[in-house]
C-alpha positions in Angstrom: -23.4 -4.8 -3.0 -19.9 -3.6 -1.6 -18.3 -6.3 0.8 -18.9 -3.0 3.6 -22.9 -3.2 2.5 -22.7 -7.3 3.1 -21.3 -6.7 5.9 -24.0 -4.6 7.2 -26.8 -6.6 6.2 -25.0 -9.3 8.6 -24.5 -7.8 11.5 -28.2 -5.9 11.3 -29.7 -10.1 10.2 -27.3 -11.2 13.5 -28.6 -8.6 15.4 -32.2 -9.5 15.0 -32.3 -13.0 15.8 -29.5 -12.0 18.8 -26.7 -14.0 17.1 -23.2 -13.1 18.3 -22.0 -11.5 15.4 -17.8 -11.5 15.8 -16.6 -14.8 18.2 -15.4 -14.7 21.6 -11.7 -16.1 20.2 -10.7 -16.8 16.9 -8.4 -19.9 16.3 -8.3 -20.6 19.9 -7.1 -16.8 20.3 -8.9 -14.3 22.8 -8.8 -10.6 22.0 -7.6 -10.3 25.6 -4.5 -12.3 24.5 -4.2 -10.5 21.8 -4.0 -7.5 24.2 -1.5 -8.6 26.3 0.5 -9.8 24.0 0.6 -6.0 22.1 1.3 -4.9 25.4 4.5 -6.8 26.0 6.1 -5.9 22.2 5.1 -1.9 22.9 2.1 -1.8 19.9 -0.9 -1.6 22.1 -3.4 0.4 21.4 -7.5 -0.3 20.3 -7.2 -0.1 16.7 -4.2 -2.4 16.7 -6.0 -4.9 18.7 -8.6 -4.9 16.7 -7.2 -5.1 13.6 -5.0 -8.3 15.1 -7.8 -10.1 15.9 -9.6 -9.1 12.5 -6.6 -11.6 11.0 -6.9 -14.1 13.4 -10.5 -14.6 11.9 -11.2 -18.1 10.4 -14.2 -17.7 8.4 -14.2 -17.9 4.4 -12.2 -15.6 2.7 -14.4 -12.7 1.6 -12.1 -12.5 -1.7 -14.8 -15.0 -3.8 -12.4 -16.7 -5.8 -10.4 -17.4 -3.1 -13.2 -18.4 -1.2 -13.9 -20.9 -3.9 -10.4 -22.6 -3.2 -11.5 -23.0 0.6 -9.3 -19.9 1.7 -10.0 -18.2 4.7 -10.1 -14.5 5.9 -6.8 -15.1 7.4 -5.0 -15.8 4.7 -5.2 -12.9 3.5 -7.2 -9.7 3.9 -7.3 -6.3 2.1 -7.3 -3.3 3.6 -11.0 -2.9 3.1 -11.8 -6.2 4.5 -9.8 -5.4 7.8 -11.4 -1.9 8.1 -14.6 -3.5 7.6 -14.2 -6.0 10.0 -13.0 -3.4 12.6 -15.5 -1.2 12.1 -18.7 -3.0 10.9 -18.7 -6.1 12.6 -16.0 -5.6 15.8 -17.6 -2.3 16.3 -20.9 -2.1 14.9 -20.7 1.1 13.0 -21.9 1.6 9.5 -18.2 2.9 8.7 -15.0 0.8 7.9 -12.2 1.9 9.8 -10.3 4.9 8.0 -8.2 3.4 5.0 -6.0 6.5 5.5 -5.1 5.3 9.2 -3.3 2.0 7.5 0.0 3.5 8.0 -1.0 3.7 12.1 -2.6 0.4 12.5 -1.1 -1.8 9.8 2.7 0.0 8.8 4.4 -0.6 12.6 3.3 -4.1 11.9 4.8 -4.9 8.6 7.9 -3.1 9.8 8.5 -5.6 12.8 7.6 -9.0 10.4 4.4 -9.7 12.4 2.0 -8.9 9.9 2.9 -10.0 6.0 2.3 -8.2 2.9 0.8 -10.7 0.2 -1.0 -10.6 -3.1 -3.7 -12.4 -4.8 -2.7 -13.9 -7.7 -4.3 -15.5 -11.0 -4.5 -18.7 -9.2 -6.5 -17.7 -6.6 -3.3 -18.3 -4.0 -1.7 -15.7 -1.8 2.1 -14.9 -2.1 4.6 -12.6 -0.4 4.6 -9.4 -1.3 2.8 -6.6 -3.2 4.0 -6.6 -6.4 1.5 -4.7 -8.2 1.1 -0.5 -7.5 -2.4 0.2 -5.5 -4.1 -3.4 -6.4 -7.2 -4.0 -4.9 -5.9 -8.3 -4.7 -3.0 -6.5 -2.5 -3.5 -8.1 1.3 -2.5 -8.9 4.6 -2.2 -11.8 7.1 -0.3 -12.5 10.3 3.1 -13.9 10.4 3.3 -17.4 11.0 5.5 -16.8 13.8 3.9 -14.3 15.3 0.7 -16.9 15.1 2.9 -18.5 17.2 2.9 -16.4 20.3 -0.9 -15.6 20.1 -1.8 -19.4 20.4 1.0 -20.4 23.1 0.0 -21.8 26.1 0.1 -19.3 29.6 3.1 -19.8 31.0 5.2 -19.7 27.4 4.1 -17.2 25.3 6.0 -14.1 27.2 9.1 -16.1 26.7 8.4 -16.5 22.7 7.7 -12.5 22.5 10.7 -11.5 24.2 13.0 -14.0 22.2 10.5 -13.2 18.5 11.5 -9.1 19.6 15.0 -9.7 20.0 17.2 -7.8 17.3 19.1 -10.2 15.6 16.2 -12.6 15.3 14.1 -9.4 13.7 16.5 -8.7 11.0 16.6 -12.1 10.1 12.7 -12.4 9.7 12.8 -9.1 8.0 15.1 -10.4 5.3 13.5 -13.5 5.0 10.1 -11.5 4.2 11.9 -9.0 1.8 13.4 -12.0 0.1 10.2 -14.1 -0.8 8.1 -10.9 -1.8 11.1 -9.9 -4.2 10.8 -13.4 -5.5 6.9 -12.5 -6.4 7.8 -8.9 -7.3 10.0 -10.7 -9.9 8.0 -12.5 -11.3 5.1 -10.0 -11.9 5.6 -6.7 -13.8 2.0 -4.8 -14.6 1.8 -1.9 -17.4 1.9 0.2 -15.1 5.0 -1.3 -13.3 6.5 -1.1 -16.8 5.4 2.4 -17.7 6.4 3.7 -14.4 10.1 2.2 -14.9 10.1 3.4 -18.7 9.3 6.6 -17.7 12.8 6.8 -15.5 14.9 4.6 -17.6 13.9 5.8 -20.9 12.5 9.2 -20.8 14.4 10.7 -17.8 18.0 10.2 -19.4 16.4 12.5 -22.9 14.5 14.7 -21.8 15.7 15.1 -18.2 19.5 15.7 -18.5 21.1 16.6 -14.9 18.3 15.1 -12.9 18.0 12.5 -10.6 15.5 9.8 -9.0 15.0 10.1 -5.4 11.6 8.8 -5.4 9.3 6.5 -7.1 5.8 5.2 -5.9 6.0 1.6 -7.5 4.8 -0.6 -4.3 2.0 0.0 -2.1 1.5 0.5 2.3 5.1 1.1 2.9 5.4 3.9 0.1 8.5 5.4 1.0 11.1 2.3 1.5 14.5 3.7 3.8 16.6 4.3 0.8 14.3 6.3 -0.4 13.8 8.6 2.8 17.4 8.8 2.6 17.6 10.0 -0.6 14.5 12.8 -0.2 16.5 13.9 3.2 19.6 14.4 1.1 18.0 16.4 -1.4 16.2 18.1 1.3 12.9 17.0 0.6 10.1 15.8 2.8 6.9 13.4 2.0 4.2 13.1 4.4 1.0 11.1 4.1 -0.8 14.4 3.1 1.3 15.1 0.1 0.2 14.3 -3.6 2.8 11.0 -4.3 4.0 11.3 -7.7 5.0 8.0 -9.4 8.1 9.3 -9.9 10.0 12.6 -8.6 13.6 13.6 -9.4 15.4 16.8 -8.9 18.6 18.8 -10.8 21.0 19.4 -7.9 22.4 22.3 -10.1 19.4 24.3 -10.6 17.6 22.9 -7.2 14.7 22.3 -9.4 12.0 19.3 -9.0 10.4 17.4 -12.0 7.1 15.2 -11.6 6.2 12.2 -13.6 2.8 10.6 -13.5 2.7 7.0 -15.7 -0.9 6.6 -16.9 -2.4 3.7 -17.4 -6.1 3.9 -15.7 -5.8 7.2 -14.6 -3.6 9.6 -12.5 -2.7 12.5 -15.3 -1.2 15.7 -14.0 -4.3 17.6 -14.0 -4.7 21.0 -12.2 -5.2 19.7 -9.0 -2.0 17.6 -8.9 -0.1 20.5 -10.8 -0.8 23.3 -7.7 -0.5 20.6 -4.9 2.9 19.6 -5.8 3.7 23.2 -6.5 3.0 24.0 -3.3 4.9 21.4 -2.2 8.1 22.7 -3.7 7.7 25.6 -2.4 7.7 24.1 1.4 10.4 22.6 0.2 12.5 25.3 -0.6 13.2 24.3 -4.3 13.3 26.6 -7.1 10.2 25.0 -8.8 9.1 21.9 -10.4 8.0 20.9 -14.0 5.8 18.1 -15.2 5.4 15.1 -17.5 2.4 12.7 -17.9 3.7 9.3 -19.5 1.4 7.2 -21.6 2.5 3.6 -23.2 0.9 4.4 -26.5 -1.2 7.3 -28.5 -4.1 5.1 -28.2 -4.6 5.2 -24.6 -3.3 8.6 -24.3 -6.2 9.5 -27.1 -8.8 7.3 -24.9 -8.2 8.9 -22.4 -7.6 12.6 -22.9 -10.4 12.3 -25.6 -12.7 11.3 -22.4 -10.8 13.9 -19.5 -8.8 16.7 -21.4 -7.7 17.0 -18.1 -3.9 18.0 -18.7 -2.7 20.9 -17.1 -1.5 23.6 -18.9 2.3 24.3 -18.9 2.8 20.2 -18.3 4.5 17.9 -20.6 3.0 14.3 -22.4 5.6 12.1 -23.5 4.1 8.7 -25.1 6.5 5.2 -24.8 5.7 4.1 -28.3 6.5 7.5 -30.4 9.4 8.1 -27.4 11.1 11.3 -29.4 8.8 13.5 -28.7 8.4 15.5 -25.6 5.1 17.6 -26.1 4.0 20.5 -24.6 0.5 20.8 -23.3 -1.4 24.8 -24.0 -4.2 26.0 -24.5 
């Protein structure tokens, strides 16, 4: 069964034999503390609450193999298993809380250093950062600091907010975070990482002459980093949550024309769907048009998997890292 399904059968068992089924306080932390204390740093609303107090929770972590190794929910936490909290167990639905809604109840977090991005790793430990695209071992758990103000005594923990919020002391925690997930970033590089940077280090410069990066979707959560919205403002681009996000986009400043490049190593080709979405996307945009590549690390994947989804688009391009001369052009 799915961890939402377990999750069900709990709360329904719980229900029965008129077990609480989520704790009045979690590591000595109320959710009415957690309240108040959203309420003084301006991030206070239901699902933020709720998702706080999902990573406050001490039980085993629902990850098995890090369960095994005695880790806890709060160590770290997917986005499923804090939806899943939230909505089966805090709020007895049969629905997880929307994983489309991360960006409104998990983003302003990250961006402030109270919650930390983390990743499970080989060893069944959690470090900083998410160093692999869209992994399902990518997590969450509160900043140690910020753990700090939930569990402070009455009469100090307004006094630890105001001096965690002030600016200086955010920039440094910010850095600080950014510093040890690069650290885990570095020392992980996935085929798909590695296809995705091929695809703009090698096949870009031949086959793309005149355009330019401003945009590639190698991280997960926070998929647009601040150089990156700078860089889509300058060329007058836009991405919103809605939009198809390529891998990697780039655009000819000459000819105002987009180009789209999806790196395939489980799936993601340029199919039709992707082709008209990001079509129509140009055309908000104002730009002259866009083309499209789908990248492949050798002919043996791209053969497994068009052989199973002949799903390229029409008028698209293939390009394949080991045979990396050729620049094909997909009709019927």
């Amino acid at each position: 069964m799915s961890v939402e399904d377990d999750m069900i059968v709990r709360r329904n068992a719980a229900e029965k034999t008129g077990e609480q089924i989520v704790p009045d306080s979690y590591q000595g932390v109320s959710k009415k503390r957690v309240r108040e204390v959203l309420a003084e740093i301006d991030q206070l609303n239901d699902n933020k609450v709720d998702v706080i107090y999902s990573l406050l929770c001490d039980e085993p972590s629902w990850y098995p193999k890090a369960a095994k190794k005695a880790l806890r929910f709060c160590d770290g936490a997917s986005v499923a298993h804090i939806g899943t909290h939230v909505g089966i167990l805090q709020r007895g639905r049969n629905i997880k809380l929307d994983r489309e809604g991360r960006d409104y109840w998990l983003k302003p977090f990250w961006e402030i250093g109270a919650i930390e991005k983390v990743y499970l790793d080989s060893n069944a430990e959690f470090s900083q950062g998410h160093p692999v695209a869209k992994s399902a071992n990518s997590a969450y758990r509160l900043a140690p600091d910020f753990m700090v103000i939930l569990q402070a005594p009455e009469d100090k923990w307004r006094v630890l907010a105001e001096k965690w919020m002030d600016a200086d002391v955010t920039r440094e925690r910010l850095a600080l975070q950014a510093a040890q997930a690069q650290e885990t970033a570095d020392s992980v590089e996935t085929p798909h990482s590695r296809l995705i940077r091929l695809s703009y280090e090698v096949y870009a410069p031949r086959f793309l002459t005149g355009y330019n990066v401003v945009y590639v979707d190698d991280g997960d959560g926070d998929r647009i980093t601040d150089e990156e919205r700078a860089a889509l403002t300058s060329a007058g681009l836009e991405l919103t949550i809605e939009d198809s996000m390529p891998d990697v986009l780039l655009m000819n400043p000459e000819t105002n024309h987009l180009w789209v490049i999806e790196a395939v190593t489980s799936d993601g080709e340029v199919d039709i769907h992707k082709k008209k979405s990001l079509e129509k996307y140009a055309e908000r945009n104002g730009k002259s048009g866009v083309g499209f590549t789908t990248t492949y690390l050798t002919w043996k994947k791209a053969a497994a998997r068009q052989t199973a989804m002949k799903n390229l688009a029409n008028g698209t391009y293939l390009w394949i890292h080991e045979d990396p001369s050729r620049n094909l052009l997909i009709q019927q």
